[in-house]
Backbone as ProteinMPNN parsed JSONL, in Angstrom:
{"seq_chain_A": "XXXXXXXXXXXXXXXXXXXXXXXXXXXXXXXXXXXXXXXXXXXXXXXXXXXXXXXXXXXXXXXXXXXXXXXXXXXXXXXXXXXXXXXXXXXXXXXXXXXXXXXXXXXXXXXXXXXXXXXXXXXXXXXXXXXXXXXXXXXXXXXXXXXXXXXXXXXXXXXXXXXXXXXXXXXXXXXXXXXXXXXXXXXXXXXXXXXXXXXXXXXXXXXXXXXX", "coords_chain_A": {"N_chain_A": [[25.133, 1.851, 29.29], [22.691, 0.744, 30.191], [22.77, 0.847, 32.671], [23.333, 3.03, 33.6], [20.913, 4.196, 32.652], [19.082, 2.588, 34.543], [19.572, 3.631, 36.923], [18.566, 6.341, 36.462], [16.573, 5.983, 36.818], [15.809, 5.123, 39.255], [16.597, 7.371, 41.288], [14.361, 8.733, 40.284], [12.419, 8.006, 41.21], [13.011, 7.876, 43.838], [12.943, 10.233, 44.409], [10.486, 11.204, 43.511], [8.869, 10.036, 45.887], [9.371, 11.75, 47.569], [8.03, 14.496, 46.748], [5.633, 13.156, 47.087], [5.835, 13.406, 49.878], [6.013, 10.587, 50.945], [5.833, 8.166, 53.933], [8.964, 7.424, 55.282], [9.042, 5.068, 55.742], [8.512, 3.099, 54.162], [10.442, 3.261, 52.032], [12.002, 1.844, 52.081], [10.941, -0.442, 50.836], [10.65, -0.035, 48.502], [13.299, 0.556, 47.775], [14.206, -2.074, 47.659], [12.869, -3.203, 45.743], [13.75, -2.182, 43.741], [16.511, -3.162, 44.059], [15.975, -5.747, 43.931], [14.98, -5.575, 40.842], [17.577, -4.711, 40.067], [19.512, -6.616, 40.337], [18.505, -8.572, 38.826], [18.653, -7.712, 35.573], [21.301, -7.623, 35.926], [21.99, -10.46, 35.779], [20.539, -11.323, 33.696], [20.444, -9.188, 31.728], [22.115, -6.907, 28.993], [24.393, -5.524, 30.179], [26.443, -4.346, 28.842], [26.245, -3.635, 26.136], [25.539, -1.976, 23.621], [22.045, -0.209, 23.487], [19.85, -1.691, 20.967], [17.007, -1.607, 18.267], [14.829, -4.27, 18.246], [14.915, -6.259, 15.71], [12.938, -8.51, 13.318], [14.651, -12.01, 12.208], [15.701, -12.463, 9.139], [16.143, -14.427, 6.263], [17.172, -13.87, 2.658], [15.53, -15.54, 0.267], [17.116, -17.373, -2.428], [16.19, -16.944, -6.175], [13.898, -19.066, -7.974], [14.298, -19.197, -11.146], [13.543, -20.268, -13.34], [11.58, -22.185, -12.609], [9.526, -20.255, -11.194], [8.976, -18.953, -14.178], [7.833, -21.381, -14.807], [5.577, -21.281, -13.777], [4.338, -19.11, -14.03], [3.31, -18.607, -17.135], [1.741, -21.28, -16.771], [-0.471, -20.349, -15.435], [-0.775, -18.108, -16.195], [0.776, -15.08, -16.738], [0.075, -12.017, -17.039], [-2.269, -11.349, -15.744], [-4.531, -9.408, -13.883], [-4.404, -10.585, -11.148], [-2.002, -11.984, -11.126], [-0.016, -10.235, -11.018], [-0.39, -9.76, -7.576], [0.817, -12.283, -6.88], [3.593, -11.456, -7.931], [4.391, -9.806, -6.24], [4.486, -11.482, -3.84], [6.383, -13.025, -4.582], [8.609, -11.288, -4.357], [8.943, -10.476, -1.759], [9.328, -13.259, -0.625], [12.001, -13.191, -1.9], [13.257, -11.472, -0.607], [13.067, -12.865, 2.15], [10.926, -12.362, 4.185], [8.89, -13.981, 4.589], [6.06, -14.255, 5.612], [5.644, -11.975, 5.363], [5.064, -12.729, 2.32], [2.938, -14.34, 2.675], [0.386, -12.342, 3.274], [0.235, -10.696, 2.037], [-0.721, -12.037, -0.54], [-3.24, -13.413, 0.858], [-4.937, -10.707, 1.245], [-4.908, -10.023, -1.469], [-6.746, -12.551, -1.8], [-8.657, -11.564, -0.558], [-10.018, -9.992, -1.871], [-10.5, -11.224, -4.399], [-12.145, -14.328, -3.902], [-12.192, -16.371, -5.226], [-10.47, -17.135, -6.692], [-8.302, -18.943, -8.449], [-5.365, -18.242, -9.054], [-4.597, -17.199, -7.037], [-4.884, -18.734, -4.976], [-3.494, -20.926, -5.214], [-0.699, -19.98, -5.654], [-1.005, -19.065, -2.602], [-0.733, -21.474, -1.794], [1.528, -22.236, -1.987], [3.254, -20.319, -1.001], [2.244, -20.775, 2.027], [3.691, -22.96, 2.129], [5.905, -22.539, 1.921], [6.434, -20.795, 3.792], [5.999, -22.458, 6.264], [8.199, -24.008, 6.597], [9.11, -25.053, 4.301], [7.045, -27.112, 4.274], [4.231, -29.343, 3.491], [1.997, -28.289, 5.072], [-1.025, -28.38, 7.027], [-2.543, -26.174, 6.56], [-1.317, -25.256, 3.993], [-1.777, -26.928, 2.009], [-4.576, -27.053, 2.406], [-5.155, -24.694, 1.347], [-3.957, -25.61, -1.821], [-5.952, -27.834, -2.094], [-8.275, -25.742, -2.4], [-7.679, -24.303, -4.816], [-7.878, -26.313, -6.734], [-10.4, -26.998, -6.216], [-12.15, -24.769, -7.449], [-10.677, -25.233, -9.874], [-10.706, -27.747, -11.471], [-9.994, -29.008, -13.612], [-7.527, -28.199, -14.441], [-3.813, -27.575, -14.826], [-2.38, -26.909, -13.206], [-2.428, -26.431, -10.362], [-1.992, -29.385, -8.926], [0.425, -29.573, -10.075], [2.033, -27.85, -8.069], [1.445, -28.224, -5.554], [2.32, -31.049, -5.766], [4.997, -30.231, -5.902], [5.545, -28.783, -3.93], [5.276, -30.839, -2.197], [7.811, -32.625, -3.006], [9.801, -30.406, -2.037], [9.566, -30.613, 0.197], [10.569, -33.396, 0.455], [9.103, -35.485, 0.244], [8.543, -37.512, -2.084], [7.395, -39.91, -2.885], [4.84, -39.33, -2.214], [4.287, -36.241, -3.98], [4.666, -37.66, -6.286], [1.731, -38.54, -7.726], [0.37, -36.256, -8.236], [1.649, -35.181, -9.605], [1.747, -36.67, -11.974], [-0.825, -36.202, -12.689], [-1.201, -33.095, -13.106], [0.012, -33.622, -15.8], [-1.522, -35.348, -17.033], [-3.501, -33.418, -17.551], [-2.829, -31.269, -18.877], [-3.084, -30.214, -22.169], [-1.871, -31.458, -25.297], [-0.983, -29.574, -26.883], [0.119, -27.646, -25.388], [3.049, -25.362, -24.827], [4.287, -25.727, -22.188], [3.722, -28.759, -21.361], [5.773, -30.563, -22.143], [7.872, -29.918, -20.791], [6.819, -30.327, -17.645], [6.322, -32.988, -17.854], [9.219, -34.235, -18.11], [9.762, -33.39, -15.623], [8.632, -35.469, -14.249], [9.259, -37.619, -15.441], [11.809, -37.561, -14.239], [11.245, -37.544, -11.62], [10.354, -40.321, -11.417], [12.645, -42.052, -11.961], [14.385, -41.27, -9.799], [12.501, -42.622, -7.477], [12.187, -45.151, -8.023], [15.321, -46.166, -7.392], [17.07, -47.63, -5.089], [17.344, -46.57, -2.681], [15.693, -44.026, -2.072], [14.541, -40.791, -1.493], [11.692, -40.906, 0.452], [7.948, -40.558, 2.223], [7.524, -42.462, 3.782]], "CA_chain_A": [[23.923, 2.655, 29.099], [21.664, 0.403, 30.851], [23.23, 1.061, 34.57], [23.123, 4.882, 33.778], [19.116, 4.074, 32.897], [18.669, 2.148, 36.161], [20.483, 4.299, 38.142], [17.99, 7.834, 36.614], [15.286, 5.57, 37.556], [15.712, 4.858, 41.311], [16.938, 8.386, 41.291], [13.357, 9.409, 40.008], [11.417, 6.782, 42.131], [12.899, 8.627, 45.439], [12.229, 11.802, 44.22], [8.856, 11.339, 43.623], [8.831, 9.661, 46.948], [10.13, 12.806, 48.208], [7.81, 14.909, 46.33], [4.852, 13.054, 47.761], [5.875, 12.865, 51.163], [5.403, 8.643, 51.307], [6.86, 7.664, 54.821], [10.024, 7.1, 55.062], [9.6, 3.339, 56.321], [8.116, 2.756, 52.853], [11.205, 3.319, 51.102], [12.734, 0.212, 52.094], [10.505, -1.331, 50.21], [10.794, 0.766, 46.753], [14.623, 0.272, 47.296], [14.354, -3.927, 47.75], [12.076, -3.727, 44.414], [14.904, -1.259, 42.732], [17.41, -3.913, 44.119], [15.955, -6.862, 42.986], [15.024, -5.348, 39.325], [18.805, -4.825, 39.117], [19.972, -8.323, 39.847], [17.824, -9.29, 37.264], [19.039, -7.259, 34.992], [22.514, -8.277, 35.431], [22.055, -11.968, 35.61], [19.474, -11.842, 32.2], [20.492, -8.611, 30.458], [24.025, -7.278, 28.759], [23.942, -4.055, 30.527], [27.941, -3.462, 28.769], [26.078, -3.704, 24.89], [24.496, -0.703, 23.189], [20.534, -0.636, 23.273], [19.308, -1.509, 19.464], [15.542, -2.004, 18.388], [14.438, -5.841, 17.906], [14.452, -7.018, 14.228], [12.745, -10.003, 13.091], [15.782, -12.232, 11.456], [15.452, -12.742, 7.901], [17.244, -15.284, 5.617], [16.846, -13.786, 1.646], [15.56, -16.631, -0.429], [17.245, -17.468, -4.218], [15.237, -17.023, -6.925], [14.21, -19.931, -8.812], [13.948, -18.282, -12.02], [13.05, -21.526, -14.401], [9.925, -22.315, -12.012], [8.609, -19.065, -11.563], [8.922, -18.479, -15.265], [6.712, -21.98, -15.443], [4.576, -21.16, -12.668], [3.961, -17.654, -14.755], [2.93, -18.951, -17.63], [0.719, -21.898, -16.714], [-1.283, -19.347, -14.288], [-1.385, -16.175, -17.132], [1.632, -13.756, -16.002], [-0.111, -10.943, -16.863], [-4.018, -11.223, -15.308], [-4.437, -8.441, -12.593], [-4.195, -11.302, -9.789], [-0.578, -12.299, -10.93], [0.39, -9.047, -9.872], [0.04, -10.5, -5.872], [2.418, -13.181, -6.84], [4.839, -10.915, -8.221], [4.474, -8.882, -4.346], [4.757, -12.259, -2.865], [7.775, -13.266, -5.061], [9.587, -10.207, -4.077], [8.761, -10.641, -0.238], [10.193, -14.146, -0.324], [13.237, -12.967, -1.765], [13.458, -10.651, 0.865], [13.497, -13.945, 3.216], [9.757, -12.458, 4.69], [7.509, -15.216, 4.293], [5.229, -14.055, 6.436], [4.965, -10.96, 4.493], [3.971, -13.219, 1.019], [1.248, -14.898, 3.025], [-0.183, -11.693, 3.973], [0.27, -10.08, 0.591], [-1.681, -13.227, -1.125], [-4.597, -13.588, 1.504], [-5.222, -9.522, 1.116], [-5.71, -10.607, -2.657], [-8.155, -12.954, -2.206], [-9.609, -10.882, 0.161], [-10.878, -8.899, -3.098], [-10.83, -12.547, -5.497], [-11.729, -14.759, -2.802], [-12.245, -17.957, -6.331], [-8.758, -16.7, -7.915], [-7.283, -20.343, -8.911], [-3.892, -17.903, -9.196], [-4.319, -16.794, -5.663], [-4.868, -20.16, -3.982], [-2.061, -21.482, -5.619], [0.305, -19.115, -5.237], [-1.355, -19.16, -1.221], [-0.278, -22.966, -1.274], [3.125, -22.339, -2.27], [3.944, -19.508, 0.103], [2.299, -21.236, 2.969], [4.464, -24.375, 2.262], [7.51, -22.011, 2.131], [6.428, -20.336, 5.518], [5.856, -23.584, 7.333], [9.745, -24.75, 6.843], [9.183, -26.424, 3.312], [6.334, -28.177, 4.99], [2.642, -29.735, 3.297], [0.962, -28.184, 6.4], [-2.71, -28.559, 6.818], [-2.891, -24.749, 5.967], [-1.041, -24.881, 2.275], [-2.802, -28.393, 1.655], [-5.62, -26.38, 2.553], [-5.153, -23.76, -0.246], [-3.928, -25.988, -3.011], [-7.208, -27.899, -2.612], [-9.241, -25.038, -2.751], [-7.645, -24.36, -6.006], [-8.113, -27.771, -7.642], [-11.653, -27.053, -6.104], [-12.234, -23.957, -8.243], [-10.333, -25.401, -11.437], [-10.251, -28.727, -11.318], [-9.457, -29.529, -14.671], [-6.475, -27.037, -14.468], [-3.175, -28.517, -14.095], [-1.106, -25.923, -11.545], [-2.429, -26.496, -8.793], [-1.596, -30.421, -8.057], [1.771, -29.495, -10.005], [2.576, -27.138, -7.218], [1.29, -28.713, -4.805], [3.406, -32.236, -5.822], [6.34, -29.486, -6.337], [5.481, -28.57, -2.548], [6.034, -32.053, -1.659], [9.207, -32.576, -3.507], [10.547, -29.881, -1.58], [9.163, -31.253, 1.8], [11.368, -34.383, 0.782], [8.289, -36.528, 0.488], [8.401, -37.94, -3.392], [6.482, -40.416, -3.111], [3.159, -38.201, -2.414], [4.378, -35.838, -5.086], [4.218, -38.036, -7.824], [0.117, -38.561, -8.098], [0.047, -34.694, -8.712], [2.404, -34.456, -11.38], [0.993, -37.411, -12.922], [-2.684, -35.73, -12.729], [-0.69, -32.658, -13.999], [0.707, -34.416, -16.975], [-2.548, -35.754, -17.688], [-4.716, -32.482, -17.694], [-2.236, -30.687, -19.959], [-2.748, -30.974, -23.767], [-0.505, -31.85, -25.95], [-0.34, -28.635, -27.716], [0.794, -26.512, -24.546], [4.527, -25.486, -24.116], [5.172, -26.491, -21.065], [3.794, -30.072, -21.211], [7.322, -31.356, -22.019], [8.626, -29.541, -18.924], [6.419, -31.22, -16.412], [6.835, -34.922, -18.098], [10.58, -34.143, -17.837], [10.1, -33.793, -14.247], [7.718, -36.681, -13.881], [10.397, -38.863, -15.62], [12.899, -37.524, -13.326], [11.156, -38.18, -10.348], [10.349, -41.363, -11.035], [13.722, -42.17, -11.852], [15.005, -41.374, -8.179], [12.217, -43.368, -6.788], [13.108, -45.99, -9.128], [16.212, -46.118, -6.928], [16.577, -47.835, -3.538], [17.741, -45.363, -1.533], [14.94, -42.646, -2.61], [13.434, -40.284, -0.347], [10.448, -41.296, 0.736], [7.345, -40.393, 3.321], [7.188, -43.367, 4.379]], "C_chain_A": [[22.773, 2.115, 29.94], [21.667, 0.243, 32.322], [22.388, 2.476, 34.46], [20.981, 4.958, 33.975], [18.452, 3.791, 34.032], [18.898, 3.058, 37.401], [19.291, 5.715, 38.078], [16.609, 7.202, 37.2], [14.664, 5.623, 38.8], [16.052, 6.176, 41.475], [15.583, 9.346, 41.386], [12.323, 9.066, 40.638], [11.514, 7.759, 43.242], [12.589, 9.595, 45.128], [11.057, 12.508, 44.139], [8.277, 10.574, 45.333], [8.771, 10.881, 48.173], [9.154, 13.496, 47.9], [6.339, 14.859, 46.967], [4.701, 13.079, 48.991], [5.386, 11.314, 51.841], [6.583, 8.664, 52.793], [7.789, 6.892, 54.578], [10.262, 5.506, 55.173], [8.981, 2.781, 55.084], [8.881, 2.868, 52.175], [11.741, 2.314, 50.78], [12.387, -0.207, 51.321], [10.436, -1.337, 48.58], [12.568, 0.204, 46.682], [15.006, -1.026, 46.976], [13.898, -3.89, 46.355], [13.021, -3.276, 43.499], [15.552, -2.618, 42.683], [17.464, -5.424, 43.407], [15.836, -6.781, 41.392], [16.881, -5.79, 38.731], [19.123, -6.028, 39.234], [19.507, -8.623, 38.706], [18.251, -9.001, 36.07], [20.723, -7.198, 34.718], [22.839, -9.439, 35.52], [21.656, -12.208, 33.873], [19.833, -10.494, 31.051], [22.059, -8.775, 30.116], [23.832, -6.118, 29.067], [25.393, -3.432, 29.453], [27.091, -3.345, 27.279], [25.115, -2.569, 24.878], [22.974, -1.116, 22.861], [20.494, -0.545, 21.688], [17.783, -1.661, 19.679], [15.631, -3.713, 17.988], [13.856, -5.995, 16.887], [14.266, -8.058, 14.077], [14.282, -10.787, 12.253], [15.141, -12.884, 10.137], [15.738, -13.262, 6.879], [16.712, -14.856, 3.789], [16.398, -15.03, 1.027], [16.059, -16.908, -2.546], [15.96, -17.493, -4.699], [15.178, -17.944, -8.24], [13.67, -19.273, -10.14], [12.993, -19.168, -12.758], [11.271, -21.778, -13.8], [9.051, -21.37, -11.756], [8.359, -18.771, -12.645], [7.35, -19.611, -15.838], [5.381, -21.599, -14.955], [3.782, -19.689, -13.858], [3.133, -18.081, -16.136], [1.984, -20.006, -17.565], [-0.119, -20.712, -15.883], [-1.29, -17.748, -14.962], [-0.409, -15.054, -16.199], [0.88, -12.508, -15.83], [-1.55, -10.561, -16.449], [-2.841, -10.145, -13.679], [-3.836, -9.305, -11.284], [-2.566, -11.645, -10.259], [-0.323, -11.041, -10.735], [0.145, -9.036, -8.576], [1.153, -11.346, -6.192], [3.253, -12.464, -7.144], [5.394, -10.505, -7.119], [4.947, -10.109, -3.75], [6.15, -12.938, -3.387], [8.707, -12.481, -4.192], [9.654, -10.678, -2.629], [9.881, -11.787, 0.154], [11.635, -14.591, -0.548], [13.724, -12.477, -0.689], [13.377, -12.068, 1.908], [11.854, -13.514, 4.356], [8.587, -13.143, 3.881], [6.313, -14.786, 4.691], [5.032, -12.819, 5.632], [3.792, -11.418, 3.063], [2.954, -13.648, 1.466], [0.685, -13.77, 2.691], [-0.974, -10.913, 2.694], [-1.017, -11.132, -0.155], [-2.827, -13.261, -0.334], [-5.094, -12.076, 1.447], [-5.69, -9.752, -0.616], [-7.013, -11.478, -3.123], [-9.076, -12.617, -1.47], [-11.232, -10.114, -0.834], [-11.046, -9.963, -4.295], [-10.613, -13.387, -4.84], [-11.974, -16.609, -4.072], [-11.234, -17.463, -7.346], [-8.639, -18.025, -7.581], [-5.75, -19.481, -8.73], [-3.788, -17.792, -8.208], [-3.963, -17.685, -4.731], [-3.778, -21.021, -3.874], [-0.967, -21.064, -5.27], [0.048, -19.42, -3.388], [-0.547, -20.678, -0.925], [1.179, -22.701, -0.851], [3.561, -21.548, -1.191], [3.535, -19.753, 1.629], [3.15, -22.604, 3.368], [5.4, -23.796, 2.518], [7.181, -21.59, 4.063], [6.492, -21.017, 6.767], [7.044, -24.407, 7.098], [9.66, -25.633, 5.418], [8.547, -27.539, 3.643], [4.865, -28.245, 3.723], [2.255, -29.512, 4.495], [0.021, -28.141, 5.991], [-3.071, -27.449, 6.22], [-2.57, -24.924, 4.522], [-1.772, -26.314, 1.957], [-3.875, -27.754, 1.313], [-5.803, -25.402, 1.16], [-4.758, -24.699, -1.516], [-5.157, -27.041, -3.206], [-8.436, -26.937, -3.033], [-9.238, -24.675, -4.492], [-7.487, -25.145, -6.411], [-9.414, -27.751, -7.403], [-11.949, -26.446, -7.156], [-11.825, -24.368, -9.625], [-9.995, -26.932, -10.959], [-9.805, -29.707, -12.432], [-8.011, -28.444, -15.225], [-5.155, -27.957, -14.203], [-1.901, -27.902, -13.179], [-1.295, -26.231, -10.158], [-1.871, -28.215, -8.294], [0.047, -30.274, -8.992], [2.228, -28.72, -9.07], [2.015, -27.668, -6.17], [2.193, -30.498, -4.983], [4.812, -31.514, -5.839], [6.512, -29.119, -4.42], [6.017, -29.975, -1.863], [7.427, -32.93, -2.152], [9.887, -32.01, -2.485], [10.715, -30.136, -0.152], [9.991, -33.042, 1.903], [10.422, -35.984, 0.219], [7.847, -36.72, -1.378], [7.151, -38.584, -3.707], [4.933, -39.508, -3.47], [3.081, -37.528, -3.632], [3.773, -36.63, -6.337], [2.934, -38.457, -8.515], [-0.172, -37.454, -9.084], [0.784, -34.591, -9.333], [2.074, -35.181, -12.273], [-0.086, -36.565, -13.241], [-1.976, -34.404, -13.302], [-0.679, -32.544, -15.47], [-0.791, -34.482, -17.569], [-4.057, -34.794, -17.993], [-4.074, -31.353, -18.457], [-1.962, -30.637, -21.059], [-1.956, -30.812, -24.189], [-0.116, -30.607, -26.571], [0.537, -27.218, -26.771], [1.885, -26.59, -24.02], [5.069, -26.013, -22.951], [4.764, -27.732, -20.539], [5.196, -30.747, -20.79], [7.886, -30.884, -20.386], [7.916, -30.578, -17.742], [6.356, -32.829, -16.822], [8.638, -34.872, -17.898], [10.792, -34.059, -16.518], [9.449, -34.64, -13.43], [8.778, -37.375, -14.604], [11.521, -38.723, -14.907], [12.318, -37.919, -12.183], [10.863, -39.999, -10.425], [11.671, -42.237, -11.24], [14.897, -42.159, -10.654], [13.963, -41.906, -7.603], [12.216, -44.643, -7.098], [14.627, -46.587, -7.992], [16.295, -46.529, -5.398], [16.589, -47.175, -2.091], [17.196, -43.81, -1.302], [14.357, -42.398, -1.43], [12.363, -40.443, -0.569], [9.99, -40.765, 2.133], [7.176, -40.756, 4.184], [7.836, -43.517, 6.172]], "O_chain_A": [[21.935, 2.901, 30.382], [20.826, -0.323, 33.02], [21.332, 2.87, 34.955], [20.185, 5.416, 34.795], [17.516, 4.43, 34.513], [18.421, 3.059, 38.536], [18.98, 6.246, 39.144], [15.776, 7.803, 37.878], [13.571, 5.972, 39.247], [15.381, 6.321, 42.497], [15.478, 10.327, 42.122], [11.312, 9.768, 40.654], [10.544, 8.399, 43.65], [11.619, 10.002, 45.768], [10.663, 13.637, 44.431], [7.121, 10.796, 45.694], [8.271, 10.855, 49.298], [8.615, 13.548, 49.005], [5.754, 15.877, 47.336], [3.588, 12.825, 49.451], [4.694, 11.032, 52.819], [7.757, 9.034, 52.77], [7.723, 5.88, 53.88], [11.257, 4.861, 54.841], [9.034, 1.554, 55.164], [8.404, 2.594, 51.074], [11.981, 1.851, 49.665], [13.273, -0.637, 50.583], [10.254, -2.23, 47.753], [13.014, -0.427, 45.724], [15.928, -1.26, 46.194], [14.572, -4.61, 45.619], [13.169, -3.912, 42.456], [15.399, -3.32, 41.684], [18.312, -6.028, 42.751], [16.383, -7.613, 40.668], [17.349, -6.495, 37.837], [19.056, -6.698, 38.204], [20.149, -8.909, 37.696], [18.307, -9.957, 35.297], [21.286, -6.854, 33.679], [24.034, -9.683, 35.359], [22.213, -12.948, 33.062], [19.613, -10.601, 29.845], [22.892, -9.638, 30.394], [23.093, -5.461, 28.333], [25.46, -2.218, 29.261], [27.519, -2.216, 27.037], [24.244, -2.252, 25.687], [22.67, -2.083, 22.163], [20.973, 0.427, 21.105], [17.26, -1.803, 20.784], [16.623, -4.179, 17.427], [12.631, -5.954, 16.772], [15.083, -8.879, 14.492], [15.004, -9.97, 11.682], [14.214, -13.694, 10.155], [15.613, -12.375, 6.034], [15.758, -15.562, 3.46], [17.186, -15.895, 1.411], [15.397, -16.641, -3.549], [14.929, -17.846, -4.128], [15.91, -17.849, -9.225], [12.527, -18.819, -10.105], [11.794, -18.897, -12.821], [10.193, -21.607, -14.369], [7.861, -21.528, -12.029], [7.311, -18.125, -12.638], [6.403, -19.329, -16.573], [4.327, -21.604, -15.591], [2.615, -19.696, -14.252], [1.969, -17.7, -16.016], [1.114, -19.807, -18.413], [0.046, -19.918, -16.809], [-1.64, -16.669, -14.485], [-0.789, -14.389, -15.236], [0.91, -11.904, -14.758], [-1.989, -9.472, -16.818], [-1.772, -10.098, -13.07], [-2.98, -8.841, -10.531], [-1.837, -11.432, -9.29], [-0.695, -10.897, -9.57], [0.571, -7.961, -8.153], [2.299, -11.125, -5.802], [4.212, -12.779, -6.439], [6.584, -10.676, -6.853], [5.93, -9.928, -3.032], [6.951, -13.356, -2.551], [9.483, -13.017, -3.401], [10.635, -11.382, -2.386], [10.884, -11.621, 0.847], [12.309, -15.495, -0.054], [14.528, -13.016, 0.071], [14.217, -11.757, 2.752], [11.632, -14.306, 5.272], [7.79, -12.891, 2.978], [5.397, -15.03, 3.907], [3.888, -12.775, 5.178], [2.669, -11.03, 2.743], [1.916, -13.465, 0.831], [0.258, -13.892, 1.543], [-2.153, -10.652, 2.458], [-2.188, -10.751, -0.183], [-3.774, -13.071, -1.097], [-6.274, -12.238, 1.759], [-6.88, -9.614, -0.899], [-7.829, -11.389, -4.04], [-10.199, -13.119, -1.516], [-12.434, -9.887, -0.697], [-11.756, -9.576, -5.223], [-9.445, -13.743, -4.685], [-11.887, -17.743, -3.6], [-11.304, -17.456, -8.575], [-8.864, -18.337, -6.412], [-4.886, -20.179, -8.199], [-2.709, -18.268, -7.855], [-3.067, -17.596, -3.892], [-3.276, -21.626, -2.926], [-0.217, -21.743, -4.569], [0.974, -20.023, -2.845], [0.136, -20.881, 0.079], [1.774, -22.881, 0.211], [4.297, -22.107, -0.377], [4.182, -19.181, 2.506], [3.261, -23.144, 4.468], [6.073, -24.3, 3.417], [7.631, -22.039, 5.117], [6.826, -20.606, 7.878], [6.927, -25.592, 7.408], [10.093, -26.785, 5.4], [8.997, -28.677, 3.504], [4.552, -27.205, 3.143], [2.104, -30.518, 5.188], [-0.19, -27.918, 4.799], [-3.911, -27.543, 5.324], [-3.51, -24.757, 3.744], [-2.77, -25.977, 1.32], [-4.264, -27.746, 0.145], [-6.553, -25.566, 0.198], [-5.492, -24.396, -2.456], [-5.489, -27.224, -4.377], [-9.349, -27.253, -3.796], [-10.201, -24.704, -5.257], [-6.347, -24.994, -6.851], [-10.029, -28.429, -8.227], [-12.118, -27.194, -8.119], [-12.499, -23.948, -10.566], [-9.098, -27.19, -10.157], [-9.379, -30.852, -12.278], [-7.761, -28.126, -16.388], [-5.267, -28.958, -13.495], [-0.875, -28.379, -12.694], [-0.555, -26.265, -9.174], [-1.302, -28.241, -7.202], [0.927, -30.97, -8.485], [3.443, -28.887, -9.179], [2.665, -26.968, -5.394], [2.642, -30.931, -3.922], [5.796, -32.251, -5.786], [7.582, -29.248, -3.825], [7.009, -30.081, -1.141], [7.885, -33.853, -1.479], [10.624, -32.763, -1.848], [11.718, -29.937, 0.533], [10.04, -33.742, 2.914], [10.865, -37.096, -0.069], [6.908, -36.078, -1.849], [6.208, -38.203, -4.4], [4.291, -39.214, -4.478], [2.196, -37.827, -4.435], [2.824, -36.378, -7.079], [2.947, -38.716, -9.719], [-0.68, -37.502, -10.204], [0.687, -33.528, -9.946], [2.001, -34.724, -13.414], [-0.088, -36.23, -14.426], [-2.171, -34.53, -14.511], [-1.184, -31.672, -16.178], [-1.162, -33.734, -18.473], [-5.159, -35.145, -18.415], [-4.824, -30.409, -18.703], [-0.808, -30.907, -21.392], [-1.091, -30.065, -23.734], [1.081, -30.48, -26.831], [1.216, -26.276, -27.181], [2.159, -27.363, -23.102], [6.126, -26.628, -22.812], [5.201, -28.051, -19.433], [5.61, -31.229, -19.735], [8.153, -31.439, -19.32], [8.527, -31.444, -17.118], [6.353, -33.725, -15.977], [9.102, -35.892, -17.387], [11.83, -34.531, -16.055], [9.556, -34.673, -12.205], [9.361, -37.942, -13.679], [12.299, -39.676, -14.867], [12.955, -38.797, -11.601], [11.181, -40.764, -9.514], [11.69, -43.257, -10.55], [15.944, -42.805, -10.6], [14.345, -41.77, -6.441], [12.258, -45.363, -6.101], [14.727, -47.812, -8.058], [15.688, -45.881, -4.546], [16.069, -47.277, -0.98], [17.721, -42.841, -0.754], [13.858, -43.153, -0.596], [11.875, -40.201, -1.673], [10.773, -40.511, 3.048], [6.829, -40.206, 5.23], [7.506, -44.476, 6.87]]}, "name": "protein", "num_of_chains": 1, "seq": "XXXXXXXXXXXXXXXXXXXXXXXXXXXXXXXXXXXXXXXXXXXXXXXXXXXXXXXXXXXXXXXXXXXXXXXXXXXXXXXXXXXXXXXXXXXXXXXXXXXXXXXXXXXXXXXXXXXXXXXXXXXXXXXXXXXXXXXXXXXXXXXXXXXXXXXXXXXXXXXXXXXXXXXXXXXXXXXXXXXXXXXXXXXXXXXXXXXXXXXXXXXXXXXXXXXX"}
């Protein structure tokens, strides 16, 4: 298909050549530019493969059910603003990351001191940047510890960000500070001391991942 294309091209080049009356000693030079296009085109394309359109590639992501369920509940499932995280959940199933950013910063476009937004913003810029603490989701999970700073989601998701980035050590400040801004009477205390005694339990260990 992509000869036949080349081929109506130069076909349509002389014709209009023809059409204008361009001297003939000017053709040479339309045909050298034809000639070299095609090399190019069969060194760098696949002229034998059918033309498709160009899709981004997209890897679905599992859904951690258990942590979204905590994440949902410390952060009020049902306030208007958790309805963006739910959009940006979905997205990152779908394997577009780049969609949940987009979704989440359009939210705080309209609640630009959402604590749910910022948070959520951390998390899906850590996912977007390879399971990275980049300066950007850093960036958002301080803003929300700015805004609530006696809250304790944001440095648990943000130490949950660095878990996943490999880097324990760092983590474990923020799940301590967590731990310690969560009273005793709220369900999911136990959960986050259960994973503050697990982590320190693999760094505990000599062979623990570390930042270092």
């Amino acid at each position: 298909m992509g000869w036949v294309t080349l081929a109506l091209t130069g076909a349509a080049a002389f014709g209009l050549l023809a059409l204008m009356k361009v001297d003939r000693l000017l053709w040479t030079m339309v045909a050298s530019a034809l000639m070299l296009g095609a090399a190019g085109y069969a060194l760098q394309g696949s002229p034998s493969l059918p033309s498709h359109p160009v899709v981004t590639a997209q890897t679905p992501q599992p859904d951690d059910t258990e942590l979204t369920d905590l994440r949902d509940r410390m952060l009020e499932r049902y306030t208007g603003q958790a309805a963006y995280l739910v959009a940006a959940d979905a997205m990152t199933r779908a394997g577009d990351r780049r969609a949940a950013v987009q979704v989440l910063l359009g939210g705080l476009r309209i609640a630009p001191d959402s604590l749910v937004l910022w948070t959520g913003l951390g998390e899906a810029l850590a996912a977007h940047d390879g399971n990275q603490v980049s300066p950007s989701a850093l960036f958002a999970f301080q803003q929300a510890m700015r805004l609530a700073p006696r809250h304790p989601a944001p440095p648990f998701f943000l130490g949950l960000a660095y878990v996943r980035a490999g880097n324990l050590e760092a983590a474990r400040p923020y799940w301590a500070r967590a731990l310690a801004l969560t009273p005793s009477t709220i369900s999911y205390r136990e959960e986050i001391a259960i994973r503050l005694a697990l982590l320190d339990r693999v760094l505990a260990t000599p062979d623990a991942v570390s930042g270092r």
